[in-house]
C-alpha positions in Angstrom: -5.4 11.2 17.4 -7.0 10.7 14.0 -8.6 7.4 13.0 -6.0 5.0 10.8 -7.8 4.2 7.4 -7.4 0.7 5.7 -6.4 -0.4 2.3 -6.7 -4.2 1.7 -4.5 -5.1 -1.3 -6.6 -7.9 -3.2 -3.4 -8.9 -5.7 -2.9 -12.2 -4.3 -6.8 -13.4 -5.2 -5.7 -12.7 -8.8 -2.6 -14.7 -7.6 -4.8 -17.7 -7.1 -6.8 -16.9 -10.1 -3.9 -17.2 -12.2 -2.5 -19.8 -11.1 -5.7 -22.3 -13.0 -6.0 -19.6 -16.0 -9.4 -19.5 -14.9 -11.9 -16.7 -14.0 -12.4 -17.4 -10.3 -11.8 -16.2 -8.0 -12.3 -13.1 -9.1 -10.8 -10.2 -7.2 -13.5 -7.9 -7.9 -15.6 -9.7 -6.4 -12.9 -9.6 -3.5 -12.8 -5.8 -3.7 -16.8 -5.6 -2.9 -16.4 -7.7 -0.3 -13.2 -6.0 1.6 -15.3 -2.7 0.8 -18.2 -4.4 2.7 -16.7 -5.6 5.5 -15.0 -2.1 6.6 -12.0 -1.7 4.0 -11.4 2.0 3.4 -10.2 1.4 0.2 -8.6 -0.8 -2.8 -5.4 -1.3 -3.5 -3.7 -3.3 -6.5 -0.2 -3.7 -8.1 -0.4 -4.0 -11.9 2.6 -5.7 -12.9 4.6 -5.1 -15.7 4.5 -9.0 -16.6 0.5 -9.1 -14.8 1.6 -11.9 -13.1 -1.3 -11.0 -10.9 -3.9 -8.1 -11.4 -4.4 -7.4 -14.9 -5.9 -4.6 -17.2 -9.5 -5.7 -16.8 -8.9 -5.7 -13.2 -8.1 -2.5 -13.2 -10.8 -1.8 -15.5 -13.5 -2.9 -13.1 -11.9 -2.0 -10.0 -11.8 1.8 -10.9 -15.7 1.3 -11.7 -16.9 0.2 -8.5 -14.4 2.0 -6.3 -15.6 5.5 -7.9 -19.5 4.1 -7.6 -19.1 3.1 -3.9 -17.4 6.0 -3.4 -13.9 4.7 -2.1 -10.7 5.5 -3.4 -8.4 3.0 -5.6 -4.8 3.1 -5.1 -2.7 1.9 -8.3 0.4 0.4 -7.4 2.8 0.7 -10.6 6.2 0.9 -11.8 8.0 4.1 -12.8 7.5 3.1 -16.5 5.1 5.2 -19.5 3.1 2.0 -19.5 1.9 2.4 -16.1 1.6 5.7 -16.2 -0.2 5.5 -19.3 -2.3 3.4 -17.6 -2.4 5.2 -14.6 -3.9 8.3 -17.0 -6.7 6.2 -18.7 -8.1 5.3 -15.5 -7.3 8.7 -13.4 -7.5 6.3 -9.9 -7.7 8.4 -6.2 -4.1 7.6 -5.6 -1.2 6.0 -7.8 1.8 4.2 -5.2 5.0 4.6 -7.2 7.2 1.3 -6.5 10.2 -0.1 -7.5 9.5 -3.2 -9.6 12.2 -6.0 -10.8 10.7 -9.1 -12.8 12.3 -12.1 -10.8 11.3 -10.9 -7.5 8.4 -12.6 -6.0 7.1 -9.3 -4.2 8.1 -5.6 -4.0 11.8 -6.2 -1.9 12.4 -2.7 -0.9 12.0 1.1 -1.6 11.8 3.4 -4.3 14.9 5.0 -4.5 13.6 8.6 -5.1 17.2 10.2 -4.4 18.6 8.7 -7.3 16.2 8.2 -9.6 14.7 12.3 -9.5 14.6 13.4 -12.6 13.0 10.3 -13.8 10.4 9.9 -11.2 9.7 13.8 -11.2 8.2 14.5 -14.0 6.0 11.4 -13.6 4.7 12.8 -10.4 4.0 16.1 -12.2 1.9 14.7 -14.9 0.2 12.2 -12.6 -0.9 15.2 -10.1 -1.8 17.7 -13.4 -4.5 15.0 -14.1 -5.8 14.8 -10.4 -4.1 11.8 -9.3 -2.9 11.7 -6.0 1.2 10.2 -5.8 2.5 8.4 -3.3 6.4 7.4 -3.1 6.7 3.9 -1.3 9.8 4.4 0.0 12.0 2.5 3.0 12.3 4.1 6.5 14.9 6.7 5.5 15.2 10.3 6.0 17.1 10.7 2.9 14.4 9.3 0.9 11.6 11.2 2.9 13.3 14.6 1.7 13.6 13.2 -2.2 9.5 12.2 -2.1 8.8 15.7 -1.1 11.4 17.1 -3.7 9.9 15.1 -6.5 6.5 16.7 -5.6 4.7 13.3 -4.0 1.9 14.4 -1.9 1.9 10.8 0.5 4.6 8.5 1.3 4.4 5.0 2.1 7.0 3.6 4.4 8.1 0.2 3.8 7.3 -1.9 6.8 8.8 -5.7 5.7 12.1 -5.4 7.6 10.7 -4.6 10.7 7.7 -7.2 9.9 10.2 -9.7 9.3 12.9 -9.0 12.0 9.7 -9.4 14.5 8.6 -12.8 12.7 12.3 -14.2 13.4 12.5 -12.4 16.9 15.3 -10.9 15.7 17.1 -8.1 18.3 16.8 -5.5 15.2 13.2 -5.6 15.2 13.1 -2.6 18.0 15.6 0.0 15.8 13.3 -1.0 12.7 10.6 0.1 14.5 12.4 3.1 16.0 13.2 4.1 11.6 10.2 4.0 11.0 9.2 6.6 13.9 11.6 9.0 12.6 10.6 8.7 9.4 6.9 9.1 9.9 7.9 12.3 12.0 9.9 13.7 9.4 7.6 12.7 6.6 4.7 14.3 8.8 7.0 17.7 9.4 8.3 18.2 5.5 4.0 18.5 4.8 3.7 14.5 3.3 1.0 12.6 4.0 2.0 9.1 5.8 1.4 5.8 5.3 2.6 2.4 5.6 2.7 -1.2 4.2 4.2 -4.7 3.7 4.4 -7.7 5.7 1.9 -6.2 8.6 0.0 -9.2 10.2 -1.5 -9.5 13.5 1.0 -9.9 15.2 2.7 -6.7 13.5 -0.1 -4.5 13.3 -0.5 -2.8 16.8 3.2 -1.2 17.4 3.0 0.4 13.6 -0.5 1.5 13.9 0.5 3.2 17.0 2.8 6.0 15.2 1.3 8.8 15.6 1.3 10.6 12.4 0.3 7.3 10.3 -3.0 8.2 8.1 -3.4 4.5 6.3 -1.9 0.9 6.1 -2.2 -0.8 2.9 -2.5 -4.4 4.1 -2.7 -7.5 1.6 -1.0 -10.9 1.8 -1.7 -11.7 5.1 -5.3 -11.0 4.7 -5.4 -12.8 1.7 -4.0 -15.8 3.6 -6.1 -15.5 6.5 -9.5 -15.6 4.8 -8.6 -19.0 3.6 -9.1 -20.1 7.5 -11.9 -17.4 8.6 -12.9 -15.5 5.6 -12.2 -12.2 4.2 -14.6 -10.5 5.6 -13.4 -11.5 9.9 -9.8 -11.1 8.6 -10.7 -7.7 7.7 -12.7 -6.9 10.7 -10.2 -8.5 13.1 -7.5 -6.5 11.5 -10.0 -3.4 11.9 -10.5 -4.0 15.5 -6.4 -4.2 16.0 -5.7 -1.1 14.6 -8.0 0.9 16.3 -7.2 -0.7 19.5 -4.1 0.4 19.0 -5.0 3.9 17.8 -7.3 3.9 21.6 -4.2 2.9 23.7 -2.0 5.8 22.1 -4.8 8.2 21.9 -5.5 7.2 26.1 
């Protein structure tokens, strides 16, 4: 089985940042250390309001990723502002997500069914400029077949239901699992890339690292959270160590 690459989403250091107006502390800084401590790459979520991550971020971030060598993945809206954006800065990899102003975090899916002939010709233009596109979608066949219809290269299956149903030992948490199974084998079958994010923790971590045809989790919050008791770097690692133990158990 091939080895499971990490993204650590470093959004919610910005979060903290913002939250005095000040400068620190400074997710940048963040980045390097995720990077340091066995990240395989960056991920952050420019906001159409930059409640968190902003255009200096971004700025930055896309300097040091492309001198370390390690990709960035842009999260963004479907909007000419973030593809703009998106263009300027030519990133490894640009997640498309659904984005509403009042939520507190992405709540679901891209709908890629319905909203094709908008989110095509986004895709087109972001791939023409060497960008790689992701769809983050929800567990979903239907939406599987739209990502590769639109002409996305990776999906990323949204794993908060199935995070959450296990948090509140709820009965559903083993067909969530099962949704996202199907959807990795189908995603994996139709040519797409696979990966996976939102809500993974510990706890969560091991059963979804396990699919088979995963390639990366993009993993933020909870590491963000965590480092505030052990540090970035042993959240990291100990989030490391769970995934390939997981990846060792399948592969045995």
């Amino acid at each position: 089985m091939t080895s499971l690459r990490l993204g650590v989403n470093i959004d919610h250091v910005a979060t903290v940042r913002n939250a005095r107006g000040e400068g620190y502390p400074d997710p940048v800084r963040a980045a390097e250390m995720a990077l340091a401590a066995g990240a395989d790459g960056i991920t952050a979520h420019l906001r159409e309001d930059r409640r968190h991550i902003s255009d200096g971020d971004i700025d930055q971030l896309a300097v040091i990723c492309r001198r370390r060598g390690r990709p960035l993945n842009f999260e963004c809206a479907v909007t000419p502002e973030m593809e703009a954006i998106a263009l300027a800065h030519r990133p490894h990899a640009a997640c498309l997500v659904p984005e509403r102003r009042e939520e507190r975090t992405t709540e679901g899916g891209l709908d890629v069914a319905g909203g094709h002939n908008t989110i095509a010709p986004v895709v087109r233009r972001l791939a023409d400029a060497g960008i790689r596109v992701s769809c983050f979608i929800d567990p979903d066949l239907r939406q599987v077949a739209a990502s590769r219809d639109v002409g996305a290269q990776v999906v990323e299956l949204h794993t908060g239901a199935y995070c959450e149903a296990v948090r509140h030992r709820s009965p559903q948490a083993d067909d969530l699992l099962a949704a996202l199974k199907a959807a990795a084998a189908e995603a994996h079958r139709l040519g797409l890339e696979v990966h996976a994010g939102h809500g993974i923790d510990y706890e969560t971590v091991k059963p979804i690292a396990a699919i088979p045809e995963l390639m990366e989790l993009n993993i933020g919050h909870f590491l963000i959270g965590e480092a505030i008791f052990i540090g970035l770097g042993p959240a990291i690692q100990r989030m490391r160590a769970l995934m390939d133990e997981a990846r060792a158990v399948r592969a045995a």
